[in-house]
C-alpha positions as CSV (number, residue, x, y, z in Angstrom):
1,X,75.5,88.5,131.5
2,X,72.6,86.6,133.1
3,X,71.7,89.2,135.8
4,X,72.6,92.4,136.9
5,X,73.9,92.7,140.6
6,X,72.5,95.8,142.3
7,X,75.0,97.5,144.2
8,X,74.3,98.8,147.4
9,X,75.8,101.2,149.4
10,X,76.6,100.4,153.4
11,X,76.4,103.4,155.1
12,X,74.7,104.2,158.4
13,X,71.2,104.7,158.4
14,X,69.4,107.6,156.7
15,X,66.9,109.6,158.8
16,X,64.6,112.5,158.0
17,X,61.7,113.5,155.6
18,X,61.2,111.8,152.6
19,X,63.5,113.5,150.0
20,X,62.3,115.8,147.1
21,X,62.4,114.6,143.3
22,X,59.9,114.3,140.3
23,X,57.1,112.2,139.8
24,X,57.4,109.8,136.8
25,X,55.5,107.0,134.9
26,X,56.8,103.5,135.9
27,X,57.4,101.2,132.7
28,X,55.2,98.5,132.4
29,X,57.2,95.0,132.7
30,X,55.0,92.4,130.5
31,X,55.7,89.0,132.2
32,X,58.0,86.7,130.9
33,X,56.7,83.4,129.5
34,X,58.2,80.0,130.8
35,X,57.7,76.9,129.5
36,X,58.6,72.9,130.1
37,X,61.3,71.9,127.5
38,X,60.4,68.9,125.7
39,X,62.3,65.7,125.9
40,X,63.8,66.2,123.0
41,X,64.9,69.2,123.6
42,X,66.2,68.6,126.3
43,X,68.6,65.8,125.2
44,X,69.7,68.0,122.6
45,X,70.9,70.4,124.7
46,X,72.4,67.2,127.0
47,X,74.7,66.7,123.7
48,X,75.8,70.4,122.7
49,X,76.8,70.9,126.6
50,X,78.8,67.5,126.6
51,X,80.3,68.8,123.2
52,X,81.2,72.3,124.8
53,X,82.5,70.6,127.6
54,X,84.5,68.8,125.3
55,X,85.9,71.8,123.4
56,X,84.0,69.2,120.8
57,X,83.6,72.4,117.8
58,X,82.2,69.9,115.1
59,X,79.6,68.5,118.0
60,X,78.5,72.1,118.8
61,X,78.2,72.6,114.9
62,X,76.0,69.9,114.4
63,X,73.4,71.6,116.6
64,X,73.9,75.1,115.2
65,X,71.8,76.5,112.8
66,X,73.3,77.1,109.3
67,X,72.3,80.8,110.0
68,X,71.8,82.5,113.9
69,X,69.7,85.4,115.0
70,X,72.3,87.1,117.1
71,X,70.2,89.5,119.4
72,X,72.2,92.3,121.3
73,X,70.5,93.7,124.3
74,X,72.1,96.7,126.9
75,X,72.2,97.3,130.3
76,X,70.3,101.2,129.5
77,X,66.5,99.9,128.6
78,X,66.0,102.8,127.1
79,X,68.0,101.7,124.0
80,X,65.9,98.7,122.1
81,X,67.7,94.7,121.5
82,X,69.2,94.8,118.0
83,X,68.6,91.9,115.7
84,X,71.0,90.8,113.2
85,X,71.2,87.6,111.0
86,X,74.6,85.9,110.9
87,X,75.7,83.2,108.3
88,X,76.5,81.1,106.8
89,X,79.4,79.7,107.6
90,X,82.5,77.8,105.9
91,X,83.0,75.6,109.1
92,X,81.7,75.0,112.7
93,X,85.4,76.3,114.1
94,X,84.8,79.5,112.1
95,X,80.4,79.7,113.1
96,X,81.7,78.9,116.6
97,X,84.7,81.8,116.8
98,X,82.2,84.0,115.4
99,X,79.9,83.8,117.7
100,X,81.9,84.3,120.8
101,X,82.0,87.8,119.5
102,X,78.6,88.1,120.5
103,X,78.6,86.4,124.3
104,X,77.5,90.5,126.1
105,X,79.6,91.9,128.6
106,X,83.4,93.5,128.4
107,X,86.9,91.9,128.2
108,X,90.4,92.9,126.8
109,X,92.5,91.0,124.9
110,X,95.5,89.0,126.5
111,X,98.5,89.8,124.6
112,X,99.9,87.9,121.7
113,X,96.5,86.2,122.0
114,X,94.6,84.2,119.0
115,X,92.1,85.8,118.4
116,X,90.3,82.6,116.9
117,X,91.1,80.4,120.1
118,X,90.2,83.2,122.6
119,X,86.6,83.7,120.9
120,X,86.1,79.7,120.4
121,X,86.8,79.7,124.3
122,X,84.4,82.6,124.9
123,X,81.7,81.1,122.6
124,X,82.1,77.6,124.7
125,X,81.9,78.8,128.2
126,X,78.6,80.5,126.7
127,X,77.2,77.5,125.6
128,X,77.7,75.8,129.0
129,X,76.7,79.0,130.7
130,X,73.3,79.2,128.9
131,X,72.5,75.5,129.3
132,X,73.7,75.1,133.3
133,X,72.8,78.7,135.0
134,X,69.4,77.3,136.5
135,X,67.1,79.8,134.5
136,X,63.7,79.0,133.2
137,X,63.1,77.7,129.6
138,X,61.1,80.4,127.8
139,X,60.4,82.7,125.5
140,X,61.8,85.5,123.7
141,X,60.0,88.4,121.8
142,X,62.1,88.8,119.4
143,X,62.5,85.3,117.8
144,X,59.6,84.2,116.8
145,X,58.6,80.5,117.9
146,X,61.6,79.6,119.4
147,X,62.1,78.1,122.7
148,X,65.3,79.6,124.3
149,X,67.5,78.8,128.1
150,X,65.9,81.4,129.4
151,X,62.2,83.7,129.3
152,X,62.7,87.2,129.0
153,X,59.8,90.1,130.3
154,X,59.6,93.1,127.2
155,X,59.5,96.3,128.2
156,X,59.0,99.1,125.8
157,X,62.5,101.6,125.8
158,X,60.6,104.1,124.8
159,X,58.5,104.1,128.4
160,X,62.2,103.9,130.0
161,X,63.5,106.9,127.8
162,X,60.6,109.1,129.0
163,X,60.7,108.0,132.7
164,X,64.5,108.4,132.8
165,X,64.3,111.7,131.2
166,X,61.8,113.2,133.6
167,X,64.3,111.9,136.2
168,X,67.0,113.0,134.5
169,X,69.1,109.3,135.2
170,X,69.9,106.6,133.3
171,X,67.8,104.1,131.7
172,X,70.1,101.3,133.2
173,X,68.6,102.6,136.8
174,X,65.5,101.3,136.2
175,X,64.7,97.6,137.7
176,X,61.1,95.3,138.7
177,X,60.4,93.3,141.6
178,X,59.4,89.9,141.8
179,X,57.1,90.5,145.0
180,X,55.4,93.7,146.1
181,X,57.5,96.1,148.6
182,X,56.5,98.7,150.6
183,X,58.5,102.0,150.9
184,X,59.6,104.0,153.6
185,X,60.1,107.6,154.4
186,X,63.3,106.7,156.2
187,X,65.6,103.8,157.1
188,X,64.5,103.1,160.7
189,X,61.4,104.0,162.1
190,X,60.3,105.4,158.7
191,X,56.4,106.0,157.6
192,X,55.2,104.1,154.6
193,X,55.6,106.1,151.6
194,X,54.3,103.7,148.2
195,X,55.1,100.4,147.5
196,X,56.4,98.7,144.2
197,X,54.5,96.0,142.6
198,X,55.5,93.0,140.2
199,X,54.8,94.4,136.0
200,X,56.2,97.9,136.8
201,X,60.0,99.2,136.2
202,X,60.9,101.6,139.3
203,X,64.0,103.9,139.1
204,X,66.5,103.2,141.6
205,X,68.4,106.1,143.5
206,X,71.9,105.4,144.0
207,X,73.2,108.8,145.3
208,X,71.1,108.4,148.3
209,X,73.0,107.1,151.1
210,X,71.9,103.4,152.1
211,X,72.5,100.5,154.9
212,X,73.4,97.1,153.6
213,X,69.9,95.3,152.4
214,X,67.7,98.5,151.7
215,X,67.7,100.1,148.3
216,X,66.4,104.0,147.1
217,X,64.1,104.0,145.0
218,X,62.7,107.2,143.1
219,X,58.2,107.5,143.7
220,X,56.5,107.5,140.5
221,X,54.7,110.5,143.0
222,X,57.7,111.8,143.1
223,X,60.4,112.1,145.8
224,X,62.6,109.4,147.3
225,X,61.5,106.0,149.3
226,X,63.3,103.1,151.2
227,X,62.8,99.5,150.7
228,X,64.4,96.2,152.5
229,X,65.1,94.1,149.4
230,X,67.3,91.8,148.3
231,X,69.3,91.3,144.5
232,X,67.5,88.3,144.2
233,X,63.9,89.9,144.2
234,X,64.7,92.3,141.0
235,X,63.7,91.6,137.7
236,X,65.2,93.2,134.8
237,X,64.4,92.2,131.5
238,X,68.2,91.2,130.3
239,X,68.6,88.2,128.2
240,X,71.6,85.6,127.6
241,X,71.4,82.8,126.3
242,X,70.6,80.5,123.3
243,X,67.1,79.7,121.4
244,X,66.5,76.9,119.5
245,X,64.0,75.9,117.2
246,X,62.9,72.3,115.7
247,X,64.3,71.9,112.1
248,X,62.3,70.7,108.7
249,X,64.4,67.2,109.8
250,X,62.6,66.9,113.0
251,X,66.1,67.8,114.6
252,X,66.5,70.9,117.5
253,X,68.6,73.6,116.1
254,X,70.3,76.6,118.3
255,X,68.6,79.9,115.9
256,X,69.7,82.8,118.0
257,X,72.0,84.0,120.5
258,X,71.2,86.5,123.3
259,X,72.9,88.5,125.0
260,X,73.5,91.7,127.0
261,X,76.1,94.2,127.2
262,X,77.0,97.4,128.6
């Protein structure tokens, strides 16, 4: 999962005071680092996406690491990414199968399925995913030295837990902006209330009753403010993708696997 949608809720237009609720302490949002991919790089990642393309399972093994950092991130911040080393492997068609058991989100199994072909067929749509979505070449935190398909923004979940339990939500409520927005008491006509600012994580409200393109959001003063704000202008620091690091040959290797699920 590459980004969260934020779902909001078309209803006619609140009116009236701003609404009563706890203050809380936003969570810091470190900024994620992006980078230029080298050349190299780059063309190696031009060959594993021809390869998953291809349903070519040798040619994605010959960029995979003979072990692979898979890192497991959730939708609730609050809960930290688990990191666990997998490998090594027999083959690339049984690395490959493995890892489409760790590609985030939720799915059922068709019936009478293989169970081998359906993960191989996750694991390559991932590939492809990760190296076509249009993200940033980064960093990521938790694999050291690595430059991955995407650049990930840490937060600390123990910030979220404490914020989410003062507001007594969820720690999957909780969301940045990528430009500051200011708040209002109300929908139409409202008074300015706060404002949100890129770094911070701000609670959203989503039992408050919304029109299409404004979002509730909890005041770290407390009580409840309205901002005109679009999907696209949240950050949430939710990873998917792969990292790859330059091997004692000289040759780019994918080393870990990101991903984020409910």
């Amino acid at each position: 999962m590459r980004r969260a949608a934020v779902t909001v809720i078309a209803s006619i237009a609140f009116c009236g005071t701003t609404l009563a609720g706890p203050a809380y302490t936003p969570p810091r949002l470190a900024a994620a680092r992006t980078m230029e991919a080298p050349g190299d790089l780059r063309a190696a990642a031009t060959e594993l996406l021809a390869a998953a393309s291809a349903g070519d399972v040798n040619g994605i093994g010959k960029w995979l690491a003979s072990t692979i950092s898979v890192v497991s991130g959730n939708l609730d911040l609050s809960l930290p990414r688990a990191v666990t080393l997998a490998g090594p492997w027999e083959s690339a068609k049984s690395q490959v199968a493995e890892l489409g058991n760790s590609t985030g989100g939720d799915w059922d199994l068709p019936p009478k399925v293989d169970i081998g072909a359906f993960l191989t067929r996750m694991e390559l749509d991932f590939i492809s995913q990760s190296l076509t979505d249009g993200q940033s070449w980064g960093t990521d935190p938790a694999i050291d030295g690595a430059i991955c398909t995407y650049a990930l923004g840490t937060v600390d979940p123990a910030e979220v837990k404490r914020a989410a339990r003062a507001l007594k939500t969820s720690g999957d409520n909780f969301v940045g902006v990528t430009r500051e927005i200011e708040l209002f008491d109300a929908m139409e006509n409202g008074k300015p209330v706060g404002e949100l600012v890129p770094g911070l994580l701000y609670a959203t409200d989503y039992d408050a009753e919304t029109a299409v393109g404004w979002t509730a959001f909890h005041l770290p003063s407390g009580g409840i403010g309205f901002g005109k704000v679009g999907g696209d202008e949240f950050e949430r620091p939710y990873a998917s993708g792969l990292c790859f690091s330059r091997q004692p040959s000289g040759q780019w290797a994918v080393v870990a696997q990101a991903s984020t699920g409910i």
